[in-house]
N, C-alpha and C positions, 0 to 999 in steps of 0.2 A: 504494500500500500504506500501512496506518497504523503509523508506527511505534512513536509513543509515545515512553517510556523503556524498555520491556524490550526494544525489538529495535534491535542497535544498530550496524548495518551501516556500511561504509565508505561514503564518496563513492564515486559509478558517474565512469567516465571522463568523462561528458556534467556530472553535481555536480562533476567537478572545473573543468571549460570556462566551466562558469557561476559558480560563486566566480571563478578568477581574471577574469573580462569583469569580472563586478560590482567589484571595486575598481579596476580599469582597471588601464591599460598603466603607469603610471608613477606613485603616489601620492608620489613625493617627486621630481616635476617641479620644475625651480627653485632645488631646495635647501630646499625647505620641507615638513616633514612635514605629511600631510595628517592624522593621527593620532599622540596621543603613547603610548598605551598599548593592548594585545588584549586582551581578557578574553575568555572562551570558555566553552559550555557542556563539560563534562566528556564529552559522549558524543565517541566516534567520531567522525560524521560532522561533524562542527565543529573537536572538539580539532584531529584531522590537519592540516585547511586552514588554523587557526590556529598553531598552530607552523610548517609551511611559511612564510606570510606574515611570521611573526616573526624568523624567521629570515635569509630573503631584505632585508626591511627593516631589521635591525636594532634593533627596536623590544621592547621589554620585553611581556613574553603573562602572564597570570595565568589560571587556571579558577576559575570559581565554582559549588560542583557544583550549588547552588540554580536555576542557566539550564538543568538538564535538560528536555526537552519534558516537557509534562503524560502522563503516564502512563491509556492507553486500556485498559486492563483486558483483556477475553477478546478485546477486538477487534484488538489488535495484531497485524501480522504478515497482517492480512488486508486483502481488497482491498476498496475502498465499494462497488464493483458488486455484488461477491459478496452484500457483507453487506444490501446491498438486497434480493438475489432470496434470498438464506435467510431472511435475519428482517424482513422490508420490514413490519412493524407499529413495531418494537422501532426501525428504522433511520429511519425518518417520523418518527417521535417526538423521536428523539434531532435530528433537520434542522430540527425544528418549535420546539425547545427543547429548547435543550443546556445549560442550567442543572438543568434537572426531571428531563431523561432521560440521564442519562450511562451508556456502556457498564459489562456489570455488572463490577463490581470496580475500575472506571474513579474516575480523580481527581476530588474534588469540585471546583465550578468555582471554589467562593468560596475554598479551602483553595489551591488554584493561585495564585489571584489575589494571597495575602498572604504566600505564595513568592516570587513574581516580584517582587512591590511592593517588599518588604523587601531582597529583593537588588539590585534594581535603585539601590533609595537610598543599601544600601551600598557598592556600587560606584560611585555619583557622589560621595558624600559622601568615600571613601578618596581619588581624586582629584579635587580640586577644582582647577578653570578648566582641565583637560587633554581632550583632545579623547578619546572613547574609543571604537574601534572592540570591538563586542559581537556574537562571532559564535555566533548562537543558531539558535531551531527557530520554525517558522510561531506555533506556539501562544503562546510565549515572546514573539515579535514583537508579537502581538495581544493579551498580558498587557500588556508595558509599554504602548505606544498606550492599553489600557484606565486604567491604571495615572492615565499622566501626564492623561489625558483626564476623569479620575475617571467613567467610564463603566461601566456593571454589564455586567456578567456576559452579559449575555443577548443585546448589542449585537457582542459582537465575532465571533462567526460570521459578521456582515454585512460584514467587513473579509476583503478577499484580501490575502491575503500571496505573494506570488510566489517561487517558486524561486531564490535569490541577488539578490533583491530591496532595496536600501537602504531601510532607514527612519532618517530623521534629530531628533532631540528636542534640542533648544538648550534650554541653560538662562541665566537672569541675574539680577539682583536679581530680578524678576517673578513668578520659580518655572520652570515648562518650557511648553515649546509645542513642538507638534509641526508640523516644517516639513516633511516630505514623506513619501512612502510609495511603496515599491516603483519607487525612482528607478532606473537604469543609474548606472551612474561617468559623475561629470561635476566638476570643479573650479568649487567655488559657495564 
């Protein structure tokens, strides 16, 4: 189902199995936090898991409502099969190029991209050298990636983002790089 920002469901029992797998069994093995701060998209399905986790570790959580998922207009709430076999001109379009064709009343992608950018920096820039777990939505994942990659718009539907998937962006004098994508928990 697509959810966007206006539909803004819980985690299903199976989202909740796969966040907790995705940080693993133990992020403060050792005595060492694996993360020093959460930040979270404001919806639902994130906030929840994010305060859980903050709570369980100890760990300071903040929301930044700017990490909401990109907002899919009339297509929210519906399923991509569906919206293949009702509007499969209108659904081609938008798979073919999702810069040109965005669902109608749907977020532009460039307007997206200078949401996530901007939060994204502000949120590295508020903590600087802390390690920051940032519990978002697939669209948001494949903003930043575009983001730190300075990659348009048009590139990042070519990127999967996985269900509770990690993605990692180190930064250093250098600026950012991006070291993995849709890892499992793994102590790296």
């Amino acid at each position: 189902m697509i959810r966007g920002q206006g539909v803004d469901h819980p985690l299903s029992s199976a989202g909740w199995r796969q966040m907790w797998t995705a940080v693993g069994p133990d992020p403060y093995r050792d005595q060492i936090p694996y993360w020093d701060q959460i930040i979270s998209s404001p919806m639902m399905r994130c906030r929840e898991f994010a305060v859980r986790l903050s709570a369980q570790q100890g760990l300071p959580m903040a929301v930044e409502p700017e990490l909401r998922e990109i907002a899919m207009g009339a297509w929210e709430g519906r399923r991509p099969t569906d919206l293949a076999h009702e509007e499969p001109d209108a659904f081609a379009a938008f798979r073919r190029d999702p810069v040109a064709n965005r669902p109608p009343d749907g977020e532009r992608l460039e307007a997206f991209q200078q949401r996530i950018g901007q939060a994204y920096d502000r949120q590295v820039a508020a903590y600087p050298g802390l390690r920051l777990l940032i519990v978002c939505h697939a669209g948001v994942s494949r903003a930043v990636i575009g983001h730190v990659l300075d990659a348009d718009p048009q590139c990042w539907y070519r990127i999967r983002i996985d269900y509770a998937g990690l993605t990692r962006v180190r930064h250093d004098g250098f600026g950012a790089s991006l070291e993995f994508v849709n890892a499992r928990w793994a102590r790296r």
